[in-house]
N, C-alpha and C positions, 0 to 999 in steps of 0.2 A: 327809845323809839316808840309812839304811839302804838297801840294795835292795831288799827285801822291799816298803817303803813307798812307796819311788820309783815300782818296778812298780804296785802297787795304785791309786799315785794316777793313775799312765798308763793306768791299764786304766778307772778311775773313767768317764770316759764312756759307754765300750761298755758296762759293766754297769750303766751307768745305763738305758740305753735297751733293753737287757733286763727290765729289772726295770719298765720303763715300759710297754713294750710287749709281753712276755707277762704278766707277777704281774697288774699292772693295769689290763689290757689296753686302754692306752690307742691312739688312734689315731696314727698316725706323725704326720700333721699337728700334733697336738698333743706328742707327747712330745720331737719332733727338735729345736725352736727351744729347749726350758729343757735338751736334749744339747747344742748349740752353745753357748748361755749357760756352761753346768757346763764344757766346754773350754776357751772363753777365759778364765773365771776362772782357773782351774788352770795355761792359758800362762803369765800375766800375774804371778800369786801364789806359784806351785809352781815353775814354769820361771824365771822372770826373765826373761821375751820383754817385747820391748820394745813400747809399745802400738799403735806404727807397725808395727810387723812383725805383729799381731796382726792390724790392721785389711788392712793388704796383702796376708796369705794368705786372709782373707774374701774381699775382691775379685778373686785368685785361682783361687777357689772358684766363685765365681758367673760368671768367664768362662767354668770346663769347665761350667758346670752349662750355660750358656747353647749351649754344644757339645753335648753331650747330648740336652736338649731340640729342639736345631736336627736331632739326627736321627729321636730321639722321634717327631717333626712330622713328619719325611719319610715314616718308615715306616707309621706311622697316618694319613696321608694319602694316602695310594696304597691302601692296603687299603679306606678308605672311600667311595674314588673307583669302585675296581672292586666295591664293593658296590652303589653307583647308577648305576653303570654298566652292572649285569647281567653283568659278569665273575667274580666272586666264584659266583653262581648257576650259570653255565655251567660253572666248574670243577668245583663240586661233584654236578651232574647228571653231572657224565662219570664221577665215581668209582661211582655207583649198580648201574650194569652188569655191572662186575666180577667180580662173584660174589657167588653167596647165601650163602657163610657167611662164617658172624658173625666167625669169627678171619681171612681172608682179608681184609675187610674193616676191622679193626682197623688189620692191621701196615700197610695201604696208606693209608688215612685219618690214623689215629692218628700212624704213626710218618715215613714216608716222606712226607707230604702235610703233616705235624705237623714234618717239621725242616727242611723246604724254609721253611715260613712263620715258623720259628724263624730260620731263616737272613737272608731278606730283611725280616723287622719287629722279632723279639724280644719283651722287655718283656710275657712272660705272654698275646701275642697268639696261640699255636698252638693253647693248651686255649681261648681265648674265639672260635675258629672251627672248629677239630674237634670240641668238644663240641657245640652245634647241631647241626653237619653229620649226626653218628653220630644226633643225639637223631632229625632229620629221615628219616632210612631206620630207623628202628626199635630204635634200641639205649634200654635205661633210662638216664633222666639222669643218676642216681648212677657207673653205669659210664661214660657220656660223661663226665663230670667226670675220676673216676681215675685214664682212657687220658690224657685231655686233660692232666692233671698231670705221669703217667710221661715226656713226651716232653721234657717238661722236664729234659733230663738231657745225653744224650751231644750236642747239637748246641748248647747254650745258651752255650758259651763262644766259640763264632761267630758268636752270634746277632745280630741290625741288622746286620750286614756288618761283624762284627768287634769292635762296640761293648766289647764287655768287655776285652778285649785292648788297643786302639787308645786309648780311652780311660780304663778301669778299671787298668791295669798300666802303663800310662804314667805315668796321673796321681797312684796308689798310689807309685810308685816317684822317689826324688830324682834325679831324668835326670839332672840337673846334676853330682851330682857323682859317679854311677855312670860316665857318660859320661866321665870325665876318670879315673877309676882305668883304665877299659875302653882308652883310649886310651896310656896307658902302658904297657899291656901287648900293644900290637900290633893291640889291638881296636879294635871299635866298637861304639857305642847297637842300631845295627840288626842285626848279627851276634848279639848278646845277646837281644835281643826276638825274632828267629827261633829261637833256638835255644828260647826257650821256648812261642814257639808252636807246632815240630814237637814239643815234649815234648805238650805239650798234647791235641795231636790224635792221637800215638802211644796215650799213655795212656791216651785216652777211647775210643779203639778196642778195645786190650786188655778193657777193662773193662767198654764199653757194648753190643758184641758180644753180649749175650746180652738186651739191655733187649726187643727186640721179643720173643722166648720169656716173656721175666717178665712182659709186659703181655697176653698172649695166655693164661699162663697163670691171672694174677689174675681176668680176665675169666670162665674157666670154671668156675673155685672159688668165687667168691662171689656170679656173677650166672648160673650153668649150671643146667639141672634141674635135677641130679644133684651137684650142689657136687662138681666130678670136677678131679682133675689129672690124669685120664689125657686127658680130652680136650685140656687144653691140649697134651700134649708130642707128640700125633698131627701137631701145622701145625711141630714142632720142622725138620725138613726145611728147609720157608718160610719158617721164621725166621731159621735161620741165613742160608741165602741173601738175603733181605730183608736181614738187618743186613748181610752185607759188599757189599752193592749201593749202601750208603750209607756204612761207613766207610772201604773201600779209594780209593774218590774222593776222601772225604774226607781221609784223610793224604796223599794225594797232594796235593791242593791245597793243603794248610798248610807242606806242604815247598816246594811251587814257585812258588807264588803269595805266599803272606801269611795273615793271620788274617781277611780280607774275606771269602773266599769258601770257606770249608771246607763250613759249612752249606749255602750258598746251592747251591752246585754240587752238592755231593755228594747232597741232597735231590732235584735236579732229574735227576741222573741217576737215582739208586737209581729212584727214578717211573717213568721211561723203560725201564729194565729189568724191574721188578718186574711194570709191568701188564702188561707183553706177553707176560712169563711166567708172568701170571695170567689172562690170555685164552688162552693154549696151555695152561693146567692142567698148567705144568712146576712138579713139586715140591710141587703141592696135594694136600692130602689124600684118599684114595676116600671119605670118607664127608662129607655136609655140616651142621653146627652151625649151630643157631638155639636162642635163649632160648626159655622157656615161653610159651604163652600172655600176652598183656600184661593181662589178666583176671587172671593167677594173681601180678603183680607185687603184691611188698607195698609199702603205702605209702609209706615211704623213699626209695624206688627213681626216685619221680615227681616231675618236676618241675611248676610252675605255667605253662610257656610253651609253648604249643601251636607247633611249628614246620613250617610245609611249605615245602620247595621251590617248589610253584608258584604260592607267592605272592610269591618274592621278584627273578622275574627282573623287568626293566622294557622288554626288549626281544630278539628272539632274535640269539640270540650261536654263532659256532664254537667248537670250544674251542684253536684256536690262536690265533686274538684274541682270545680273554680271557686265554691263558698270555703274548700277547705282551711287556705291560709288564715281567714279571718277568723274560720273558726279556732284556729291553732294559735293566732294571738290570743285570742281569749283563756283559750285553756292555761296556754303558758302565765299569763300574767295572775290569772287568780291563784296558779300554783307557784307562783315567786312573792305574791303576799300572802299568802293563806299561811303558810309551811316556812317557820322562824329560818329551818336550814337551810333550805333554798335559796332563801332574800340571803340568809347571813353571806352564802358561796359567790354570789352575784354581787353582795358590799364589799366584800372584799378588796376588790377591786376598785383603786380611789383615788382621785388624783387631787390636790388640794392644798391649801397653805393657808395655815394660823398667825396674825398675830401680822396682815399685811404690812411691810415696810414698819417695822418695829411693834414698838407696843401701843398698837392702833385699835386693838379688839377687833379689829375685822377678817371676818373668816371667809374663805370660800372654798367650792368641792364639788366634784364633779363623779356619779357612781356610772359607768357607760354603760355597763352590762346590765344593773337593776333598772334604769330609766327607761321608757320605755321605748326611747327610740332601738337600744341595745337587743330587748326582744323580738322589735322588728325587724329589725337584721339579720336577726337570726332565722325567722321566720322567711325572708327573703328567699336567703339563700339554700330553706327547706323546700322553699316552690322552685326555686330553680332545676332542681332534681323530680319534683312532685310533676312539672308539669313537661317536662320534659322540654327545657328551652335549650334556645344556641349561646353559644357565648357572646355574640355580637348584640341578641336580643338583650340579655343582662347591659351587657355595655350599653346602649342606648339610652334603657331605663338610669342609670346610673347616671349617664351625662345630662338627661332629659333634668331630672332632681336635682342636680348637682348646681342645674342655672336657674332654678328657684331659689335654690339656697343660696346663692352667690345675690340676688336681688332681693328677698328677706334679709340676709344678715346683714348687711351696708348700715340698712335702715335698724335693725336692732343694736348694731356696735356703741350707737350713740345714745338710741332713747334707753335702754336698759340701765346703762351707767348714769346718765339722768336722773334715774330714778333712785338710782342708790346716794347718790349723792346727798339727795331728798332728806332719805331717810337717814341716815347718816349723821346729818347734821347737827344733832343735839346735843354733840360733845364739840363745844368752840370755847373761844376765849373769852367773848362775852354774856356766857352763862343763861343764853335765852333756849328756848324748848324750839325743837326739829321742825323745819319749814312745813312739816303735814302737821303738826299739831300750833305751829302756831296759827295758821290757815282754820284749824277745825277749834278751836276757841273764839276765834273770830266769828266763823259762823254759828257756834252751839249760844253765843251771846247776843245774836242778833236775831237768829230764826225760835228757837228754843226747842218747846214740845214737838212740834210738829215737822221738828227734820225728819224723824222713819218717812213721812210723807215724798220729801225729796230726795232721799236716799239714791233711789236705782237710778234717778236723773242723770245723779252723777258718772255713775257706773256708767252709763249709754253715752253720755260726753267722751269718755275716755275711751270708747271703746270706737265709737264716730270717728273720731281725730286720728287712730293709731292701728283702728283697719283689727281691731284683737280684744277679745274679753281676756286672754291673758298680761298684756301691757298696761291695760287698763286696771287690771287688778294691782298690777304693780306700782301705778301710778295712784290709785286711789286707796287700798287697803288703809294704810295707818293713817290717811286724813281720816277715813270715815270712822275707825276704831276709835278717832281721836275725839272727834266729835259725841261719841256714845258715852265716852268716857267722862267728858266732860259733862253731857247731860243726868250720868250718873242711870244710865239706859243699858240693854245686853249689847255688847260692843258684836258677841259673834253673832245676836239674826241684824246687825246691821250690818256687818260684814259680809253676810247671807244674799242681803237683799242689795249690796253695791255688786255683787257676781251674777246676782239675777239681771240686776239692769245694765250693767255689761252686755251680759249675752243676749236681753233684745237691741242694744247697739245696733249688732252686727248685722240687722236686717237695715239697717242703713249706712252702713260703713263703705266710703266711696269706694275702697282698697278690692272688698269683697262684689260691689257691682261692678268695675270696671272688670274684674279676673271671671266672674259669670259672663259679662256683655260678650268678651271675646271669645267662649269657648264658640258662641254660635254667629259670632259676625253683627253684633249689635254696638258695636263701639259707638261714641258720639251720640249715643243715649240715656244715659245712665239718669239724666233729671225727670223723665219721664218716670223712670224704675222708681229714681227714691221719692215724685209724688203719689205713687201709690202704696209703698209699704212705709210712710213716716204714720201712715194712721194705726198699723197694727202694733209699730212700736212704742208710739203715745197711750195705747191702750196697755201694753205690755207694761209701759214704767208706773203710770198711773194706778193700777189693779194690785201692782207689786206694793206701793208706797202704802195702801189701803190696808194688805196685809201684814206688812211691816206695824201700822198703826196699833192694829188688833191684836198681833202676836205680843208686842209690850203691853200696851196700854190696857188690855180687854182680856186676854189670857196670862198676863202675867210674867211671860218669856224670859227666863234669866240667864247669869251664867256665873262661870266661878270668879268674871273681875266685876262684877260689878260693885260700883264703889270701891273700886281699887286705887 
């Protein structure tokens, strides 16, 4: 078969589920199961995979999905706990004080409070609790929505403690036999996945360094009296500061820690700094911003859900016992990787199966207790006691979660195995190389030097279509490793730079503005939302591909396969 055709027919799914999911805009529930379908047919027909190795990378699929989910559940379970617990209310009454204007209170809500919550839940959960929060002190819905999208960007690739990284790029990528060239050459699996999680949070640093100015200034231009960009670049000062209060923690954590806690931390500090330099009025502007009258809002701007604070606490709360649980995730997880014993007590515990439907090499495993969602649960059930709830409260929180997870996993059951499938593929009968690498030969022969360029494109495609920088990592990792490889370039800062442009996807991912539209009654708007942040995320892939360029081509950027 041609390359030209081979390529197309490996690419045939993704553009299937484009074409399903924007042209006709169907639901992903609906479009992913006849993508899964149109894959295996193509193994099966196209590839010459064998029907056992078809069925085995399915069940493959559905163990990470079960992974996934299991953290899904942790994280959305703690958030709903300290919603009935008056935790979630307590936090957000302490941001109120801060200051009266409206850009002070963005970058600290929005961005700093927005990747802290990015960090410890993920999954589009920062815009569906800062949009409320903003709407409840006085911001228009349409701009709680927007901010609540923007933050979706420099923190998302840490986001659930790591989720896209841990399991997005692990699972995207063939460990199996990455790890055995890595190992010839002096290397290791975990040498390699660090090297691309410090690229990772380098990158997004560089790049996202300015996201708190671009959201302070969207805010004054289309929702100010005066439609002004002068007002915005007056809080430039607080912004700068504001963003490196969040990403120098943050590359520091992804060098020294891991990909668990870039956000998590670096959110939790940047907060610590930021409001105490926003109660000293260090770096705030002399003059103070507020929108127009809300009389003078045009309709657009409103959403249908009336929100106040004071009807959502259920009991009075401090706000270090309501910060506790999140701080106690974090303790817990850096002491279950820091400390070999810990993790080992927590791996113990494994559920799994070698060698799917015979001698297929395909592995899967599930650790519940080290993952993160296992600590979160743990952590649950320590607020449950900490904050002193009812059983019916935990109940709620439990069924509230439980009908997220039941409309996440439908849509993961299919695409995940999808994906394995993909990747999979390079052991068939007629002896051709895996649908992502034949895909990234296609491309590495027709674009050449100048793919790092297009790189995060891709990333942000993937992550558009499937509403996740972690599916999208799964879906694009070994194309784009493949393509590196072929160009004889570092596979991990491109691997780097497809999770960067993932993560600014998600400021345009339908999945994530329809799940903000609704927290505040903005439904049946969502085209407005994504005409104003498709420019922050054109700017985000664009800046990314630039340093992708430099890191090769200009610094020299390698790693242990290149030329492998």
């Amino acid at each position: 078969m041609q390359p030209g055709l081979l390529a197309f027919s490996a690419f045939a799914p993704i553009l299937l589920a484009a074409v399903l999911l924007i042209g006709f805009r169907w639901p992903a529930s609906r479009a992913m199961p006849l993508v899964y379908l149109v894959s295996a047919v193509i193994a099966l027909y196209v590839w010459d995979m064998s029907f056992n190795r078809v069925i085995a990378s399915t069940v493959q699929g559905l163990m990470i999905t079960l992974s996934l989910l299991w953290i899904i559940f942790g994280a959305i379970l703690l958030l709903n706990t300290l919603k009935h617990s008056g935790g979630i209310t307590a936090i957000r009454a302490g941001f109120t004080t801060l200051s009266p204007d409206r850009r002070i209170q963005a970058i600290i809500i929005a961005w700093l409070f927005g990747c802290f919550i990015e960090g410890a839940s993920g999954f589009g959960t920062p815009a569906a609790i800062a949009a409320p929060l903003l709407v409840a002190i006085g911001f228009p819905a349409m701009a709680a929505v927007m901010l609540g999208m923007l933050v979706q960007s420099t923190p998302v690739s840490f986001g659930a403690v790591g989720t896209p990284i841990i399991v997005g790029i692990n699972s995207g990528l063939d460990t199996t036999t990455l790890t055995a060239q890595l190992i010839e050459r002096g290397s290791n699996w975990d040498i390699y996945l660090q090297q691309i999680t410090s690229s990772v949070a380098i990158t997004h640093a560089i790049v996202g360094t300015v996201m708190p100015l671009i959201m302070v200034l969207m805010l004054t231009r289309f929702f100010g009296k005066e439609k002004s960009w002068k007002a915005g670049f007056e809080v430039l000062p607080f912004a700068i500061f504001a963003a490196f209060a969040f990403t120098l923690p943050y590359v520091a954590t992804a060098i020294l820690l891991g990909p668990e806690f870039p956000s998590l931390l670096g959110g939790l500090i940047g907060l610590g700094i930021v409001t105490t330099a926003a109660r000293a009025k260090f770096f705030t502007p002399k003059t103070t911003w507020d929108f127009a009258d809300a009389k003078e809002w045009p309709a657009e701007w409103l959403g249908s859900v009336e929100i106040k604070l004071d009807k959502l606490a259920t009991r009075p709360m401090g706000t270090l016992r309501a910060w506790f649980p999140y701080i106690l995730v974090g303790i817990l997880l850096v002491l279950s990787r820091v400390f070999p014993d810990i993790g080992s007590a927590l791996k113990s515990v494994t559920v799994g199966f070698k060698n799917i439907l015979g001698e297929t090499g395909i592995n899967a495993s599930i650790e519940p207790l080290y993952l993160p969602g296992g600590i979160l649960i743990i952590v649950v059930l320590a607020t449950y006691f900490l904050h002193g709830m009812r059983g019916r409260e935990l109940g709620a929180a439990v069924k509230e979660s439980s009908g997220v997870i039941l409309q996440a996993g439908f849509v993961l059951l299919f695409t995940v195995p999808m994906v394995r499938i993909l990747i999979n593929s390079g052991v068939n009968a007629s002896e051709l190389p895996s649908m992502p690498i034949a895909m990234a030969r296609y491309v590495a022969d027709n674009v050449g030097a100048i793919y790092p360029l297009i790189a995060p494109s891709i990333g942000a495609l993937g992550a558009f279509l499937a509403g996740s920088n972690t599916v999208s990592n799964m879906m694009f990792s070994q194309f784009q490793y493949g393509v590196a490889s072929t160009l004889g370039i570092s596979s991990a800062m491109i691997v780097a730079i497809q999770a960067v442009g993932a993560a600014a996807g998600n400021m345009v991912a339908i999945h994530n503005v329809v799940a903000a539209s609704a927290t505040v009654g903005l439904l049946g708007r969502e085209g407005t939302t994504l005409r104003k942040t498709i420019w922050p995320t054109l700017y985000y892939v664009l800046f990314t591909g630039l340093v992708g360029m430099i890191a090769i081509y200009v610094m020299g950027v390698t790693d242990p396969l290149v030329g492998a």
